[in-house]
Every structure is written in structure tokens, then in C-alpha cells.
C-alpha positions in Angstrom: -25.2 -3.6 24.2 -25.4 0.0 22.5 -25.2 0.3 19.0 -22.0 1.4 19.0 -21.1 -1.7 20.8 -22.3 -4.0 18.1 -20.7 -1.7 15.1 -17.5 -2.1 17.0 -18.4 -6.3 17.3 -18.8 -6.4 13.5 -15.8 -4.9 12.9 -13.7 -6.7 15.0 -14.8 -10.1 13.4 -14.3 -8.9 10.1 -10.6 -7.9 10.5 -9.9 -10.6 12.5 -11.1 -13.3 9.8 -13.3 -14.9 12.3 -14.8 -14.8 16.5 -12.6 -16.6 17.8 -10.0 -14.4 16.8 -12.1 -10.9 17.3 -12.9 -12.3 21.3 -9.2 -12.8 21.5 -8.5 -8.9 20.3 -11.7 -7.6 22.5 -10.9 -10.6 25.5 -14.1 -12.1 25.3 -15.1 -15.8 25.2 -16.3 -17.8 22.4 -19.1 -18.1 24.1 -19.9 -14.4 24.6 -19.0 -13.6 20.9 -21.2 -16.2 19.5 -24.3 -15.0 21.9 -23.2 -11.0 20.9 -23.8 -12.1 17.2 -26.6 -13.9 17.5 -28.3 -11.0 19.7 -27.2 -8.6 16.8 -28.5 -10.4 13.8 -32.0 -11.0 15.6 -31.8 -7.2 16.6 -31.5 -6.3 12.9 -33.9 -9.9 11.8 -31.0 -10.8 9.6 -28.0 -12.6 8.8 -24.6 -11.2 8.7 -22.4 -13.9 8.4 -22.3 -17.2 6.6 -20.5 -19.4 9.4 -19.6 -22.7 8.3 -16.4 -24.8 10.4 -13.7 -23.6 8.6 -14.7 -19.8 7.6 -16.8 -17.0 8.3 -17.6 -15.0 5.5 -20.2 -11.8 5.1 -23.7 -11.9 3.7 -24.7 -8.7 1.1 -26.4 -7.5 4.2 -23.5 -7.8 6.2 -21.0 -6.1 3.6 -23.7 -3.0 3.5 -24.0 -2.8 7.4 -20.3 -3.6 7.2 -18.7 -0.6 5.7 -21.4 1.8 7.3 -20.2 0.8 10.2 -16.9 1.8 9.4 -18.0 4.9 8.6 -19.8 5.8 11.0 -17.3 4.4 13.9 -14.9 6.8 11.8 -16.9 9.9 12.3 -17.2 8.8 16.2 -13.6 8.5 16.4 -13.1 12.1 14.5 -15.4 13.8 16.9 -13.5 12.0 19.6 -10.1 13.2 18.6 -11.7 16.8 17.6 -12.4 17.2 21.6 -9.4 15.9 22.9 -6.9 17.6 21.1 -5.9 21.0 22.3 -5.8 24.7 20.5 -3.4 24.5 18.0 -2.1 21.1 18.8 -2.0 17.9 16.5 -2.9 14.4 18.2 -4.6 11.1 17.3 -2.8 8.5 14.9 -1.9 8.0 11.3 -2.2 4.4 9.9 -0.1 5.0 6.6 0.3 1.9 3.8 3.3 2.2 1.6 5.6 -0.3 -1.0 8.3 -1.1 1.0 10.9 0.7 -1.2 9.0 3.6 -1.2 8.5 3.5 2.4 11.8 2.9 3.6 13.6 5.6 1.1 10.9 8.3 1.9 8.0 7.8 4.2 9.5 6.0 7.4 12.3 9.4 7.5 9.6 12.2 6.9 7.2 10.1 9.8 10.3 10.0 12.1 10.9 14.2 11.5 6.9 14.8 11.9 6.8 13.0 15.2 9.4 15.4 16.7 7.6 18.1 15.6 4.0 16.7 16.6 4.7 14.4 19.7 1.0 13.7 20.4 0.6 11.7 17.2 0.9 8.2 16.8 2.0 6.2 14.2 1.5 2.8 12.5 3.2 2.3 9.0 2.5 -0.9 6.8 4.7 -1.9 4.1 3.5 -4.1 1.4 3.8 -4.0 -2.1 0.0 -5.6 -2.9 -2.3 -2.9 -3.0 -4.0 -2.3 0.5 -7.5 -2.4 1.3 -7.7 0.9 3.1 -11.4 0.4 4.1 -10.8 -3.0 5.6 -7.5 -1.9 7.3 -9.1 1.2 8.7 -6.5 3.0 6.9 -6.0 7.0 7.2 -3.7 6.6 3.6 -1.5 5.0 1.3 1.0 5.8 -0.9 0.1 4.0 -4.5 1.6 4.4 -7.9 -0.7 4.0 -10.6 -4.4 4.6 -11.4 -7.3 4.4 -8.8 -10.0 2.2 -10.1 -11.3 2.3 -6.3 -14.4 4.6 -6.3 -15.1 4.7 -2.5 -11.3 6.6 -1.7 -9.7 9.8 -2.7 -6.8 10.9 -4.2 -4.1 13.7 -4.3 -1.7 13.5 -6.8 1.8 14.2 -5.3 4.3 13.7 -8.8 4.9 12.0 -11.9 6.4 8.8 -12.0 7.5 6.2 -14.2 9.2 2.9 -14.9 12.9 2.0 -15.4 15.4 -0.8 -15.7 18.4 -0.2 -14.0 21.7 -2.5 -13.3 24.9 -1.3 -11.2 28.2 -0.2 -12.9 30.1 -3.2 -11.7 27.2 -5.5 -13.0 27.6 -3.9 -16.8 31.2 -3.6 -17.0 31.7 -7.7 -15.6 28.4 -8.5 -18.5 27.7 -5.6 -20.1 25.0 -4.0 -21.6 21.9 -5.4 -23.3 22.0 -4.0 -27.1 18.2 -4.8 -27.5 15.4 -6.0 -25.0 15.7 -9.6 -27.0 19.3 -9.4 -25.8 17.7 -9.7 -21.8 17.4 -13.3 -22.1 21.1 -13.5 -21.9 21.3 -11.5 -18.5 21.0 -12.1 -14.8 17.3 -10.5 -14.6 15.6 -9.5 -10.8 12.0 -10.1 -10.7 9.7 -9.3 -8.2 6.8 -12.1 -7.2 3.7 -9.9 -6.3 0.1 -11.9 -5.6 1.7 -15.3 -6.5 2.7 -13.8 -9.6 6.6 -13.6 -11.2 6.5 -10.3 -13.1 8.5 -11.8 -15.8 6.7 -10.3 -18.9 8.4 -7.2 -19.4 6.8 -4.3 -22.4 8.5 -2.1 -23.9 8.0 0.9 -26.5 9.9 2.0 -29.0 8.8 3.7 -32.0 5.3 3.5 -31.4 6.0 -0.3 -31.2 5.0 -2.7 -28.6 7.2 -5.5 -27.6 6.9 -7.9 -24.4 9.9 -10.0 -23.3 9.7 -13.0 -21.5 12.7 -13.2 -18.9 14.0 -16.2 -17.2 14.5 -14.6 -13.7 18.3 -15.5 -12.0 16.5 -13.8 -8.8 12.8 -13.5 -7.5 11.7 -11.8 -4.0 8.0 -10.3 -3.0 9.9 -7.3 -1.3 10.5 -4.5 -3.8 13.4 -3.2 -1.3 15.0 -6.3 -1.5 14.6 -5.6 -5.6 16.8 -3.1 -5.1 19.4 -3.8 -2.8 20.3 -6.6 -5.0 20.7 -4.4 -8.3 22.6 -2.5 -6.4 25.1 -5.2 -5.3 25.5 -6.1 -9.1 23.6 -9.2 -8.6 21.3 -8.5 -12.1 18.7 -5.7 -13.9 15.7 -4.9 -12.2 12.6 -2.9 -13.0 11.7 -0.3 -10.2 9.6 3.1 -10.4 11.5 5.8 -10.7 10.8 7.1 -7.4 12.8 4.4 -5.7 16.3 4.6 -7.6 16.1 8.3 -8.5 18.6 8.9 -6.2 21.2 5.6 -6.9 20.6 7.1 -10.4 21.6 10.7 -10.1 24.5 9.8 -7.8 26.0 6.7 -10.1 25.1 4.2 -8.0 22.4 2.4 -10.7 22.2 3.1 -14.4 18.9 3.1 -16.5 19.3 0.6 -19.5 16.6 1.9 -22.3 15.4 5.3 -21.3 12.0 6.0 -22.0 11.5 2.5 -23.4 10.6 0.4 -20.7 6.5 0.4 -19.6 6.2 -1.7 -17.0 5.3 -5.4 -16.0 2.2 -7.0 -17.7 -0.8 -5.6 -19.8 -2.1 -3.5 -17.2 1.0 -1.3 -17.0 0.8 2.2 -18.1 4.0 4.6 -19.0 2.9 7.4 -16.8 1.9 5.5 -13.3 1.6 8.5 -10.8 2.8 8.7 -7.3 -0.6 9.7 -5.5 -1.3 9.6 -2.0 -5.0 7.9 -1.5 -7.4 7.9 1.1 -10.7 6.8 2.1 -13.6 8.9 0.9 -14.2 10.8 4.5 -16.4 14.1 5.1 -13.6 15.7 6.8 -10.4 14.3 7.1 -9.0 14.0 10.5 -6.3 17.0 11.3 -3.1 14.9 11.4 -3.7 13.4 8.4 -4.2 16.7 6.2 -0.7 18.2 8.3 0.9 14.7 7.7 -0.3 15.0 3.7 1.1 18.5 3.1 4.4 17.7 5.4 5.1 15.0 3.2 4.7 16.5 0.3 6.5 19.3 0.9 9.2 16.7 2.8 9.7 14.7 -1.1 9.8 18.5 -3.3 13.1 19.0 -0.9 14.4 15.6 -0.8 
């Protein structure tokens, strides 16, 4: 097989978590997986994989050859699109990561109006509230709040952003509203559940003072959407970014219980965490991805 070939073979057992899995994506055998590996690491006089029964899991080597790969199938599949698309005349697809508030609010609605405008383009929109791997998903971009610590992808800011705790007019008026953050152990409190983890630790600033309360949670979910429909039904206070309840804010549908006090979740948490859309560090960026990045931004300024 060409190069090419065994880039794409690498790949494909990566992502797939093992060959079984890959041959079932590329319909090949076990066998013919097993032998494509083999005759790839003896091409190259080295080992790729650690195989043992239950997992499959790269060598250094194989993490270097690994992401070249990627980029190098990338660039192939740029060059690709590049000839196939016609004068003036977007095509190709855009693999978008988002939070799942965020993406249902926002980015599915501006995706839906830039497919009518640019029918060639496909699309394939993940919601999770985890931070995405864009280089192991083959990801064109994602929509993060916060800092990138992630060296090998790009940013472009898009607007501030910041934490708040909100709670329904029908929730206050039946249990009212906490005096103090101390007073949130009396009150129905929503927490989300992200890597295993119940964000339950809640900082606050006042004063130049930090405080972190300790809620008992009356609700936990992993799906930040979720979060929020269930503040909205008056079942408790949540914390969301500002991004997601701006609107239940500004047309009375959610209320924001200490302004400018509230940080975030756990030590890591900063007041200012950015709305930014990322992507992986790329020579050129494929065409529908630039439109998509300037639609969309241009989509949220007259939201």
C-alpha cells in the first residue's frame, strides 16, 4: 500500500480505540488489519502500538508519526477540496465542537442559515461540554470559553464573557433570594457533573475577597442545556456563562443573583473566561471554515 494508505490505517486505529474497530469503519478483516500494521511498522523498523488483549495504546514513535499524519492527510484533503470546488463556490464540510447550551442557543441556528446559503457544505456538529480534542477528532473548530493552554491550535477571540448565577422569578418569589453566598446552603442549587466531577465548589469575589461555598446540589446533570432548562422551570440556582442566559436575562425569564460576584466553579476558574472560537494550527485554513468563522461571528453581533 501507498503511503497515504498507511497514514489513513494509522488513523483509523487511533480513533477507533483499536483494529478491530478501524477494519469495521474501513471493512476490512482482522486479519487484513493486523498484517497492514505489521507491514507498516517493519516498513518504518518500528513499533507503533503497544497491543496487549484488552488495549491498544501508541508508542512515542507512534504519537510523532501520529499527528504528522494528521497533518499531512489534512493538507491532502485541502488540496482535494481546493480542486473540486468551483469559482466562487463554497464546498467540503465543517466538523464544529460546541457546549451543548451554547450550541443549541447559537451555533446549530447560524449552521442551519449558512447551509441555505452554501448548499455544497456539509456539516457535522458535536456537543459536549468536556473540552474536545480537536486534533484527535479531526476537528475544523470549536467553540470554548476560557483560556487556551493547547499550543498546537489557534484562536480568534469572538467576545467577552463571564459567569453568573441565575434562578427564575417563580423560584425566588416561592424561596426567595439568598442574602449572602453562606445563605446558598439553604436553596435548591443545580450543578453540573463535568469529567466525573460535581461542580459544587462555588468562588466568589467581593471586595477584593475570596470565598468558596460548598453546595449540597438538589439537582446534578452532565448536560449544560439541561442546566438551564431546569432553572428556568423554577426547579433551583444554577451557574451558567453568560452567553447562554443572556437572553432569559434581558427578557425576564432568569434573574442574576450577585452581579459581578460570582467567578466560576473550582480554582481554575477565572472572572473574564472568553468566548473564542479555536482551531487546529493549519497553514491555510480550508475556505468554508474561514466563511463559516466570519458568518458566525457576524450571525452572534446581530443576535
Amino acid at each position: 500500500m501507498g503511503k497515504l494508505e498507511d497514514m489513513a490505517l494509522l488513523v483509523a486505529v487511533v480513533e477507533a480505540g483499536g483494529l478491530a474497530a478501524a477494519g469495521r469503519r474501513l471493512t476490512l478483516s482482522p486479519a487484513t488489519m493486523t498484517a497492514r500494521l505489521k507491514a507498516l511498522e517493519e516498513r518504518y523498523q518500528t513499533r507503533f502500538f503497544n497491543r496487549s488483549t484488552r488495549a491498544i495504546a501508541l508508542t512515542r514513535a507512534g504519537e510523532e508519526f501520529y499527528h504528522a499524519a494528521l497533518r499531512v492527510l489534512e493538507e491532502v484533503s485541502l488540496a482535494e477540496a481546493k480542486l473540486s470546488q468551483k469559482e466562487g463556490e463554497l464546498s467540503g464540510t465543517l466538523r464544529i465542537a460546541s457546549p451543548s447550551d451554547f450550541g443549541r442557543q447559537f451555533l446549530s441556528p447560524a449552521l442551519l442559515a449558512f447551509s441555505q446559503l452554501h448548499p455544497q457544505v456539509k456539516s457535522v456538529l458535536l456537543l459536549a461540554e468536556e473540552v474536545v480534542d480537536l486534533i484527535a477528532h479531526r476537528l475544523d473548530m470549536s467553540i470554548r470559553f476560557g483560556n487556551l493552554p493547547d499550543s498546537r491550535l489557534a484562536m480568534r477571540s469572538v467576545g467577552p464573557n463571564h459567569r453568573v448565577l441565575v434562578a427564575s422569578p417563580g423560584y425566588l418569589a416561592k424561596y426567595g433570594s439568598p442574602a449572602t453566598p453562606e445563605a446558598l446552603a439553604e436553596h435548591r442549587c443545580l450543578a453540573m457533573e463535568r469529567h466525573g466531577e460535581i461542580l459544587n465548589e462555588w468562588r466568589f469575589e467581593q471586595q477584593g475577597k475570596m470565598q468558596t461555598v460548598r453546595v449540597a446540589p438538589h439537582m446534578v446533570c452532565s448536560d449544560g442545556a439541561l442546566l438551564r432548562q431546569w432553572a428556568l422551570a423554577g426547579a433551583g440556582i444554577a451557574g451558567k456563562s453568560w452567553w447562554d442566559v443572556k437572553r432569559d436575562v434581558e427578557e425576564g425569564r432568569l434573574n442574576v443573583l450577585f452581579a459581578g460576584a460570582f467567578i466560576g466553579f473550582n480554582a481554575r476558574d477565572e472572572k473574564q473566561v472568553g468566548l473564542q472560537i479555536v482551531y487546529p494550527q493549519r497553514r491555510f485554513q480550508p475556505a468554508q471554515v474561514s466563511a463559516f468563522s466570519d458568518f458566525f461571528i457576524q450571525w452572534l453581533n446581530d443576535a
